[in-house]
C-alpha positions in Angstrom: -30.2 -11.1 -3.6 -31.7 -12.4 -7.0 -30.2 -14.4 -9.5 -30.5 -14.2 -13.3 -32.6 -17.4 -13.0 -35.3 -15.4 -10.9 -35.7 -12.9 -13.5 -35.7 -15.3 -16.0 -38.7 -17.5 -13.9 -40.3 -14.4 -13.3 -40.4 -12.9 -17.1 -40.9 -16.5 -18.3 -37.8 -16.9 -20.3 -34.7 -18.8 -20.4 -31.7 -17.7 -18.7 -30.0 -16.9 -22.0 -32.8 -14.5 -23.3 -32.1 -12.7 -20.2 -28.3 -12.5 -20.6 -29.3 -11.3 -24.2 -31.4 -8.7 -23.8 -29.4 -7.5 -21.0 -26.2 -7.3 -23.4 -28.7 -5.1 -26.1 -28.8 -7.7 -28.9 -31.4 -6.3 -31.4 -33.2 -9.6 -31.7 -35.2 -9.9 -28.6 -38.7 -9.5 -29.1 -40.2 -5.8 -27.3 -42.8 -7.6 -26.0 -40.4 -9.8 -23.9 -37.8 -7.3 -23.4 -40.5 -5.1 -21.7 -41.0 -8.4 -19.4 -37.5 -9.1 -18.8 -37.0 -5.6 -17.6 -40.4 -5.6 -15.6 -38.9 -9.0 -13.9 -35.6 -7.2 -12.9 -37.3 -3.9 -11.6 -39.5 -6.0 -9.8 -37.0 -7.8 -8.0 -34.3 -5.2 -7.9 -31.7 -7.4 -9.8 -28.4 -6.2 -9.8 -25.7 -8.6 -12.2 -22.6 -9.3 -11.4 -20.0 -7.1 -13.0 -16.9 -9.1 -12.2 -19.0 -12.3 -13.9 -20.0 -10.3 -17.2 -16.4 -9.3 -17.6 -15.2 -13.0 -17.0 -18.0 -13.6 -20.4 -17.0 -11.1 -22.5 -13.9 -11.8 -21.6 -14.3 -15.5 -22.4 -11.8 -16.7 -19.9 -12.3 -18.2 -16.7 -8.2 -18.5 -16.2 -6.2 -16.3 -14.2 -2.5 -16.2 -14.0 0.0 -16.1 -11.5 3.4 -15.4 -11.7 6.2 -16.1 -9.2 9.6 -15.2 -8.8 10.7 -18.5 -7.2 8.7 -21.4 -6.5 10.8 -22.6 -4.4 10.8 -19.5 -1.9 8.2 -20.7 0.9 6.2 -17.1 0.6 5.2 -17.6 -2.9 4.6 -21.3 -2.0 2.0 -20.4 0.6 0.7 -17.4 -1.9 0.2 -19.6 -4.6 -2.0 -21.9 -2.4 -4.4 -19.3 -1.4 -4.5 -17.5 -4.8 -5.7 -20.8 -6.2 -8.0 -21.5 -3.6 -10.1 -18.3 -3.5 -9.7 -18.3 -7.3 -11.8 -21.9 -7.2 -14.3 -20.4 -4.8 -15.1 -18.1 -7.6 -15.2 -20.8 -10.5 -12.0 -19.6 -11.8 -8.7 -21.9 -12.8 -5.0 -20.3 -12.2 -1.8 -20.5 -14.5 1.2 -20.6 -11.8 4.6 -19.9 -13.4 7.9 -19.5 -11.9 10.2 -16.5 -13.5 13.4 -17.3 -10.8 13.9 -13.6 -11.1 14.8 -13.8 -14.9 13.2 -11.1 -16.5 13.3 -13.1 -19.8 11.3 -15.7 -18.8 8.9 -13.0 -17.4 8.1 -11.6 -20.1 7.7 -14.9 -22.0 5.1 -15.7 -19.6 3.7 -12.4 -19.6 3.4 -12.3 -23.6 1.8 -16.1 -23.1 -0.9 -15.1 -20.7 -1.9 -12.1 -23.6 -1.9 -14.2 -26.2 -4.5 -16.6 -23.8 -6.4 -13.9 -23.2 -6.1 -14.5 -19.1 -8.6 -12.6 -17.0 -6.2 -11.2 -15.2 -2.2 -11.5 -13.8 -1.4 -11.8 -10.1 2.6 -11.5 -10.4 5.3 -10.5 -8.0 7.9 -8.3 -11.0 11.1 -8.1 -11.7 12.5 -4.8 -12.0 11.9 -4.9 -16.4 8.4 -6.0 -16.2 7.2 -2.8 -16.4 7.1 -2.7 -20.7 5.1 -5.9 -21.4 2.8 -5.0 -18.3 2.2 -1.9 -20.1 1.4 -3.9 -22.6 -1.2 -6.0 -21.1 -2.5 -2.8 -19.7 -3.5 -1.6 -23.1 -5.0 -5.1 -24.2 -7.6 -4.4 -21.4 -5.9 -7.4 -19.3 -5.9 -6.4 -15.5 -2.5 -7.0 -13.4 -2.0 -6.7 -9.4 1.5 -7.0 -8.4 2.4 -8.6 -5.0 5.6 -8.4 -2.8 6.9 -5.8 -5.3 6.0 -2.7 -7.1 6.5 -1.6 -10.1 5.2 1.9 -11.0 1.8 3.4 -9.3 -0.1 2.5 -12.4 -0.9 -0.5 -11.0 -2.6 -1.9 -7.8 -0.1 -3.7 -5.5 -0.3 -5.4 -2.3 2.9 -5.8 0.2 3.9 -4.9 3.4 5.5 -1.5 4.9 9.0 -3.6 4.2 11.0 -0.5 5.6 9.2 -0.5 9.1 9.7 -4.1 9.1 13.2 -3.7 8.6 13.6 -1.1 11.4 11.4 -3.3 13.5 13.6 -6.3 13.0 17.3 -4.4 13.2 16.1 -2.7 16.2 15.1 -5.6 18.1 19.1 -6.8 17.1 20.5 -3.8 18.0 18.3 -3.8 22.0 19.6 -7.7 22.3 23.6 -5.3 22.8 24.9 -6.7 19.2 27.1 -3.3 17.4 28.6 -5.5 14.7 25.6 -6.0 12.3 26.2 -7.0 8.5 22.9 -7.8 5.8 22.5 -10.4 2.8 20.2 -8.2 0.9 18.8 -10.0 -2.7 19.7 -7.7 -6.0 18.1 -6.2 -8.1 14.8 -6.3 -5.7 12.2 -3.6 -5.0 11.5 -5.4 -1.5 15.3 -5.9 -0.7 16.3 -2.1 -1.6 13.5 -1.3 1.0 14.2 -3.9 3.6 17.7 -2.7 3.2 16.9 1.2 3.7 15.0 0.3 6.5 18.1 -2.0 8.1 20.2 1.4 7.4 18.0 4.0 9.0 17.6 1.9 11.9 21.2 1.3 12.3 22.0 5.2 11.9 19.3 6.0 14.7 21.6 4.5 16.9 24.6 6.0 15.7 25.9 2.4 13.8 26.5 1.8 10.3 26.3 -1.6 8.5 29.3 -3.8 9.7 29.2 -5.2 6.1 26.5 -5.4 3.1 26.2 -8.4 0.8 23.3 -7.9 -2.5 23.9 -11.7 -4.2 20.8 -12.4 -6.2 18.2 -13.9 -3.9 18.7 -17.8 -4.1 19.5 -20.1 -1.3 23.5 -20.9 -3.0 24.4 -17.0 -3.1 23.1 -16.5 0.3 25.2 -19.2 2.1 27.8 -17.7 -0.3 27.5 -14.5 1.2 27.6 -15.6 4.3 31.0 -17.2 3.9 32.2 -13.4 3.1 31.0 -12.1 6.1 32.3 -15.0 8.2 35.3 -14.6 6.9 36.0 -10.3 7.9 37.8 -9.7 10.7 36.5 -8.8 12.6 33.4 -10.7 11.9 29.9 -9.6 12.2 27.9 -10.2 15.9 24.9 -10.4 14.0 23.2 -10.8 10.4 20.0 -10.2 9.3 18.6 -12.1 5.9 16.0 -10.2 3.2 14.5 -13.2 2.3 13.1 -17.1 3.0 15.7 -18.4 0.7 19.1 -16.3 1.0 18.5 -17.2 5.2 18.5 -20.9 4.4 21.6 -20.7 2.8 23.3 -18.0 5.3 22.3 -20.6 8.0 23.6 -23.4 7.0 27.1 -21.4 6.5 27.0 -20.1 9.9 25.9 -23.8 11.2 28.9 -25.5 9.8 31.3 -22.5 10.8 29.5 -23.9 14.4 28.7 -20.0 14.8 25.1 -20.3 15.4 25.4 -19.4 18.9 27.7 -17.3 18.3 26.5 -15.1 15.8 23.0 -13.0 16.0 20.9 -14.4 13.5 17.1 -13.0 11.9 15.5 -13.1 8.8 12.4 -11.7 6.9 9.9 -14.7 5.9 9.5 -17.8 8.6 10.9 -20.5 7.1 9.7 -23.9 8.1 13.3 -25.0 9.4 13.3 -21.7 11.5 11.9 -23.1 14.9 13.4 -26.5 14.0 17.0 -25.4 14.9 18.6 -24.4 17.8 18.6 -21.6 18.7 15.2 -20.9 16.7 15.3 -17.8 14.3 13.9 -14.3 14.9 12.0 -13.4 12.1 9.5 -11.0 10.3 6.5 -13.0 9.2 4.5 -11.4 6.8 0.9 -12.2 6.4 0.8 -14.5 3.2 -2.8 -15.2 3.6 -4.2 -12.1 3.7 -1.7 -10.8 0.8 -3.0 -13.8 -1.6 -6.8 -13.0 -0.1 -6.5 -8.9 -1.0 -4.6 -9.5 -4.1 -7.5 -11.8 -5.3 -10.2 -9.0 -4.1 -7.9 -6.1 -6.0 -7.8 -8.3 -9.5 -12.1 -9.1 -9.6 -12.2 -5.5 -8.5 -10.1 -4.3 -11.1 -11.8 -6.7 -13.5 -15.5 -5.1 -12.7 -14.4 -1.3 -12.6 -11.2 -1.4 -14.8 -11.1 2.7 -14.6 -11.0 2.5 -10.7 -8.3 4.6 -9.2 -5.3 2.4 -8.3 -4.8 0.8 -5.1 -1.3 0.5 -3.4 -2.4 -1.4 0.0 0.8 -1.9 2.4 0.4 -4.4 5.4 1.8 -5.4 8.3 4.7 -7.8 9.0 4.7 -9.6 12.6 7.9 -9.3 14.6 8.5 -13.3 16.3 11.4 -13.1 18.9 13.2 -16.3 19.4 16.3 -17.7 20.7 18.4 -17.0 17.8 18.8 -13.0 19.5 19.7 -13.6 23.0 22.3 -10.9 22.9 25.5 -10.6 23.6 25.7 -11.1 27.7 23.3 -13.9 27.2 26.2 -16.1 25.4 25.9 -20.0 25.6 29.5 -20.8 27.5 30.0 -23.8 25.9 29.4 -22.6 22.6 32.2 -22.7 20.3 
């Protein structure tokens, strides 16, 4: 494929006469406009949209914006986002919201006044009115893990048939007690949550219990206190996220409960296969989530009219020890 710098070697000009007559400034000679555009019919040069845009733009920085840093997912997103976005010659803002909607929007109005390239940001549910915002300033934004309204691309996966997939697996391993930590005031919790529910009612059950704490690692060992502490207690809980299951574990390993209690989370944490019994989990594909949410931004960057794209992907079920069921009991368990 040819460059700018063939067509400028073939006209016999420098790079930036190329770029100049190619953005219709008035003060290329016609002479060598009419050679410039002989060079690129001749050798069928197509530029590159997504670089032209970066110009104009006069930004090379992108930004992303996470709801916890902490949260291994958006550790691991925040890797590749960066690395594919260095591929390309571009530099990444990474800021960390912890779910506060003010400090989103601070960020948000930052990244407009620095005239970004584009946002990469997993929302909280009142980010919709400055991403409107951005919107209108001509600033591209792909959300990922959440969505926000259909008027802008997204990449996550089918969190409700992850959910099913998950309580089902719970539900085969014989345990009828089963209670959720579900984070508040999250697009991907009320989803992973519907799809615990309708699971649970295909079988004729209903949620032994339901805690929403906001999605840190304190409130989720918190909330599993509460449920530890029902009578009758819960055979089994399922986590929403990386972060509330690190906290509900470490509750239900000083109760000395963990085999006794049915354990599985969304996420794979790193401690997951490091205890005993290791943790049934959804993993969802991080990788490819950074990888397409990269692709969606420089696509919406080079065709900013394109029709929206809402691309849902797959989490993978891992069965470990941490289901074994209820006849399956460790005896000397406590």
């Amino acid at each position: 494929m040819a460059s700018i710098k063939d067509v400028a070697q073939r006209a016999g000009v420098s790079t930036a006469t190329v770029s100049r007559m190619m953005a219709g400034k008035s003060y290329i000679s016609e002479e060598t406009r009419e050679r410039v555009q002989a060079a690129i019919d001749e050798l069928d040069y197509r530029p590159n949209r997504v670089a032209q845009r970066l110009r104009e733009r006069q930004s090379r920085i992108l930004a992303l914006i996470v709801s916890d840093i902490q949260n291994p997912f958006f550790g691991a997103l925040s890797r590749t986002v960066e690395t594919f976005a260095q591929r390309h010659g571009l530099s990444v803002f990474i800021c960390n919201t912890d779910e506060d909607a003010a400090k989103e929007a601070h960020y948000l109005e930052l990244m407009l006044q620095e005239k970004v390239a584009g946002v990469i940001l997993s929302p909280t549910r009142r980010a919709l009115p400055p991403l409107k915002t951005l919107k209108q300033k001509g600033i591209p934004v792909v959300t990922v893990d959440r969505r926000v309204s259909r008027d802008f691309d997204s990449v996550l996966i089918d969190n409700t048939e992850a959910a099913r997939q998950l309580t089902g697996r719970i539900i085969a391993a014989g345990y009828t007690r089963v209670a959720g930590i579900f984070g508040a005031n999250s697009f991907t919790a009320d989803e992973r949550r519907a799809g615990f529910g309708e699971e649970l009612a295909a079988h004729g059950l209903k949620p032994h219990a339901e805690e929403l704490p906001p999605a840190f690692e304190a409130e989720g060992r918190a909330a599993m206190e509460r449920l530890l502490a029902l009578n009758p207690r819960p055979d089994a809980v399922i986590c929403s996220s990386a972060l509330l299951a690190t906290g509900a574990y470490q509750a239900l390993n000083a109760a000395r409960l963990t085999h006794e209690v049915g354990f599985a989370c969304f996420d794979d944490p790193p401690w997951a296969t490091c205890v005993s019994p290791a943790v049934t989990v959804i993993a969802q594909p991080t990788a490819l989530i950074g990888e397409t949410a990269f692709e969606l931004l420089l696509k919406r960057i080079e065709e900013p009219d394109r029709a929206t794209s809402h691309i849902r992907l797959q989490g993978t079920l891992i069965e470990r020890d941490s289901l074994r069921g209820t006849g399956q009991r460790d005896p000397l368990s406590t």
